[in-house]
C-alpha positions in Angstrom: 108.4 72.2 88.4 105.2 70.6 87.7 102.0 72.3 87.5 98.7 70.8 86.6 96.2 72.6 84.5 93.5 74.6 85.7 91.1 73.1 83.3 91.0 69.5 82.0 88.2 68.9 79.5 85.7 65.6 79.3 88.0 63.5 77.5 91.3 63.7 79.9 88.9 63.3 82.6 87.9 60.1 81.2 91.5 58.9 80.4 92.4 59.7 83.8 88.9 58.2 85.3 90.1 54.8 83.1 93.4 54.6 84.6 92.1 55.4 88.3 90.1 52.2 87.6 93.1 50.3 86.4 95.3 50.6 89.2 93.1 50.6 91.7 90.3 48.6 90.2 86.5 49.3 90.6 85.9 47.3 94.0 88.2 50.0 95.8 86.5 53.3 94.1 83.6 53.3 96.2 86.4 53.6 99.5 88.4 56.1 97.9 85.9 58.3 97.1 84.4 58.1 100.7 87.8 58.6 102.4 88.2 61.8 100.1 84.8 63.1 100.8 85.7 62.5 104.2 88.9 64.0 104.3 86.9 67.4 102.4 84.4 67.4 105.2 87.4 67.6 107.6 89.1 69.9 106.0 85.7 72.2 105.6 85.4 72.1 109.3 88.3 73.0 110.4 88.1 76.0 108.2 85.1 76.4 109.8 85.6 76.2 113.4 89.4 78.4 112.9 87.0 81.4 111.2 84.8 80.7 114.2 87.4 81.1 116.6 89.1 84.1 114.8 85.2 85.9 114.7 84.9 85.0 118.7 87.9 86.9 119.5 87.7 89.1 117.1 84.7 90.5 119.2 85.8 90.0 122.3 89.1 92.0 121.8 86.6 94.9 120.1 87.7 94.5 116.6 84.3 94.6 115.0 84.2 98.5 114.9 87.8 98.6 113.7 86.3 95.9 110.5 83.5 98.1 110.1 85.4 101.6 109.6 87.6 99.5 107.5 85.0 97.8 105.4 83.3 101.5 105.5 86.8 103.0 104.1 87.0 100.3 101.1 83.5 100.8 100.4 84.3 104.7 99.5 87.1 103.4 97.5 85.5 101.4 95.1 82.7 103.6 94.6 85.2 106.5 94.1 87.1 104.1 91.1 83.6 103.4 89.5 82.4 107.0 89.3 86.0 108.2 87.8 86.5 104.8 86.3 90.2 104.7 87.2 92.5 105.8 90.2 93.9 108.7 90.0 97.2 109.5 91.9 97.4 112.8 93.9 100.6 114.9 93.3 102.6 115.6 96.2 
């Protein structure tokens, strides 16, 4: 399977920059980079307006206090793991 890196340094950026320009040529850049932009903006607000949506019902279904003891319970979890500075498992 292919898998692209998950860092690509100056240079490869500029081969692949040079070949962008080659097959598409630099009159169509300007376009493709707006319909990307575009297409992020979309994306971002969708994301945006679904965690909206998921908040709104959250607290009309009374979730929030349920989030809180949660949040509350992890809280006492990771301050427990820094003072011992690891987990320690409980024998049964």
């Amino acid at each position: 399977m292919f898998s692209l890196p998950l860092f690509i340094s100056t240079p490869e950026m500029m081969i692949v920059g040079l070949v962008i320009i080659l097959v598409f040529g630099s009159d169509k850049l300007p376009e493709i980079a707006r319909g990307i932009a575009k297409a992020m903006s979309t994306v971002r607000n969708a994301t945006d307006d679904l965690k909206n949506e998921i908040t709104k019902s959250a607290e009309e279904h009374g979730f929030n206090e349920d989030v809180k003891k949660i949040t509350q319970q992890i809280e006492e979890v990771k301050d427990q793991i820094e003072e011992s500075g690891s987990i320690k498992r409980k024998m049964r």
